[in-house]
C-alpha positions in Angstrom: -39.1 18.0 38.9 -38.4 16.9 35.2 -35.0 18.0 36.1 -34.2 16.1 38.7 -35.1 13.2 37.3 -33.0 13.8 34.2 -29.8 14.4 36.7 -30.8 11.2 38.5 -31.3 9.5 35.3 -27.5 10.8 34.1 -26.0 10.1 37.5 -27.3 6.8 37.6 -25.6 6.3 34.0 -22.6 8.0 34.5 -22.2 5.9 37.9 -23.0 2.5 35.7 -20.4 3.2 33.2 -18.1 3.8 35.7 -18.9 0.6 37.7 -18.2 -1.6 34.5 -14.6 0.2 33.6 -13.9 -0.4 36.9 -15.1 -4.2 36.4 -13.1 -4.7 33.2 -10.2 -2.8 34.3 -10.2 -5.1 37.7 -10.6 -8.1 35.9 -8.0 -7.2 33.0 -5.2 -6.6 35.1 -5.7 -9.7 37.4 -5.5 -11.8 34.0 -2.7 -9.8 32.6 0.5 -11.2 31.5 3.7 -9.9 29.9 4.8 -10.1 26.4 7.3 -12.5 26.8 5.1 -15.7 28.8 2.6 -14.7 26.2 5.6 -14.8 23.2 6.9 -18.4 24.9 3.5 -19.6 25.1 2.8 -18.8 21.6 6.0 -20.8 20.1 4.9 -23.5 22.6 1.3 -24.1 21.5 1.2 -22.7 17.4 0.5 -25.9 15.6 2.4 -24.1 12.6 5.6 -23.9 14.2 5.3 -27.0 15.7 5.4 -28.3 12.4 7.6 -27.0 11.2 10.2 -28.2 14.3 8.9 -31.8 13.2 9.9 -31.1 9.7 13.6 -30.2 10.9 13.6 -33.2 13.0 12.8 -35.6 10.2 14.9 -34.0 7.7 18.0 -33.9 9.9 17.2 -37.7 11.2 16.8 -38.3 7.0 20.0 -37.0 6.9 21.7 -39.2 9.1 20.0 -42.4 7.6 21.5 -41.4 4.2 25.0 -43.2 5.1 23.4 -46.6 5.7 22.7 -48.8 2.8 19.3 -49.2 1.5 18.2 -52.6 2.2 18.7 -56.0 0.0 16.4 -56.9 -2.4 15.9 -61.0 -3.0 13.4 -62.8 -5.0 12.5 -65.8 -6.7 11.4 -66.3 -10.4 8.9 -69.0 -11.9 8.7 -68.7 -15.7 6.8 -70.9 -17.9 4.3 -73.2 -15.8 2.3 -75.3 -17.1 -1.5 -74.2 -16.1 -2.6 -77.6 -15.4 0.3 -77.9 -12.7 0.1 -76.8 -9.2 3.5 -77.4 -8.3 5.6 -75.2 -9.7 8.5 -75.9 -7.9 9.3 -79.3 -10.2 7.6 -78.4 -13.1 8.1 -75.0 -14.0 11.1 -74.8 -17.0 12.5 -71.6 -15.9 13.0 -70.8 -11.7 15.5 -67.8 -11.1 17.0 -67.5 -7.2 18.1 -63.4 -7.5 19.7 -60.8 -4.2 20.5 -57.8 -5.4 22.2 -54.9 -3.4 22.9 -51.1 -4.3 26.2 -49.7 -3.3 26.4 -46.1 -3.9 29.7 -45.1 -5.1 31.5 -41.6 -5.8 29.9 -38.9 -4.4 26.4 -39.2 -4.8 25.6 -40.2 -1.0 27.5 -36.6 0.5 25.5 -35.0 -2.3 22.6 -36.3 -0.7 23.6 -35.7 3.1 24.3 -32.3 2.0 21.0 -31.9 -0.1 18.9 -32.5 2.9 21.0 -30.8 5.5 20.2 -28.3 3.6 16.2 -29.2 3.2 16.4 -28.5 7.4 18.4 -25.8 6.7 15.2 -24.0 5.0 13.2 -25.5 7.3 14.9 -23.7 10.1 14.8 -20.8 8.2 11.2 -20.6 7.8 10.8 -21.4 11.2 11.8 -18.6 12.2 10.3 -16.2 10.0 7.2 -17.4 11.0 8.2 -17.4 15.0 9.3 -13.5 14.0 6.2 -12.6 12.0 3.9 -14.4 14.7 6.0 -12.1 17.7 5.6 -9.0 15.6 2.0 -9.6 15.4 1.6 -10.3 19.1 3.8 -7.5 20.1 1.9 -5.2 17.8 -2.0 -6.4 19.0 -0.3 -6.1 23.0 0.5 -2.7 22.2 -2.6 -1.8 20.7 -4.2 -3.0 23.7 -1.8 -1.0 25.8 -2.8 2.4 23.8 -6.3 1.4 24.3 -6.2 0.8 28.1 -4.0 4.5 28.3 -6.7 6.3 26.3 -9.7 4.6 28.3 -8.0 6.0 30.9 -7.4 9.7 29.7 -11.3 9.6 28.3 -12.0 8.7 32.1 -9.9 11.4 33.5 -11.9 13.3 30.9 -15.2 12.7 31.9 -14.2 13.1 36.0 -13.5 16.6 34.9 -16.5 17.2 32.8 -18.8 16.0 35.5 -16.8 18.2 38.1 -17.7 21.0 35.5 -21.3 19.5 35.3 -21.5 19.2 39.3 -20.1 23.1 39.5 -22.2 24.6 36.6 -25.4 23.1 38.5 -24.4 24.3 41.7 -24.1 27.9 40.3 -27.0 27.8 38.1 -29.4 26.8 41.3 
């Protein structure tokens, strides 16, 4: 009797197990997707690399802006008002009227265009080593996964055969 209810107890076990690899298996392949939609939806949604495409963006449109002039500076000057006077427009001795603007001459503004073209130039660059180092890593944990599922699947093979042994070896012992 003590026997039987060990073999029920195992059987019950052994059927359990199998119920939730069946479960996970089910429910894992239903959700599964391939490497690439998971690859596209990784460059789409890595805050990282979207950064990084933001940094291109503004150094490229910094670029451009480099050929227009930087804007006009004017101002006005009151020197030497008397502290007891309010109106400084009359009685202040020194009022300077000043516009200044900076023309960049010789070479200095293609040095610059070329300085931050190539600025995005980097920026692409390490763009992509981080989408490549990001893709190797999701390639290499899909994989993993992949040799997981396949040896879940021989240890289940396995253990058919076992309890095929362990269904014949009780039959021939009773």
């Amino acid at each position: 009797n003590v026997k039987c209810t060990m073999y029920n107890g195992r059987k019950s076990l052994v059927f359990s197990v199998a119920l939730w690899l069946m479960l996970f298996f089910f429910v894992g392949n239903s959700y599964s997707q391939s490497i690439d939609s998971l690859i596209n939806e990784m460059v789409n949604n890595n805050s990282q690399l979207q950064a990084y495409q933001y940094k291109i963006k503004s150094t490229e449109l910094n670029a451009k802006s480099l050929n227009n002039l930087p804007p006009p500076i004017i101002g006005v000057e009151f020197s030497q008002v008397p502290i007891k006077e309010t109106n400084i427009w009359n009685k202040a001795l020194s009022q300077n009227f000043f516009i200044s603007q900076m023309f960049p001459i010789g070479g200095k503004p293609s040095a610059m265009y070329d300085a931050k073209l190539k600025k995005s130039d980097i920026a692409k660059d390490e763009y992509n080593t981080l989408k490549v180092s990001l893709s190797y890593k999701l390639k290499s944990m899909y994989y993993n996964i992949g040799t997981m599922e396949e040896k879940l699947k021989v240890m289940n093979r396995y253990k058919e055969i076992l309890e095929q042994l362990y269904q014949s070896a009780l039959v021939r012992f009773e």
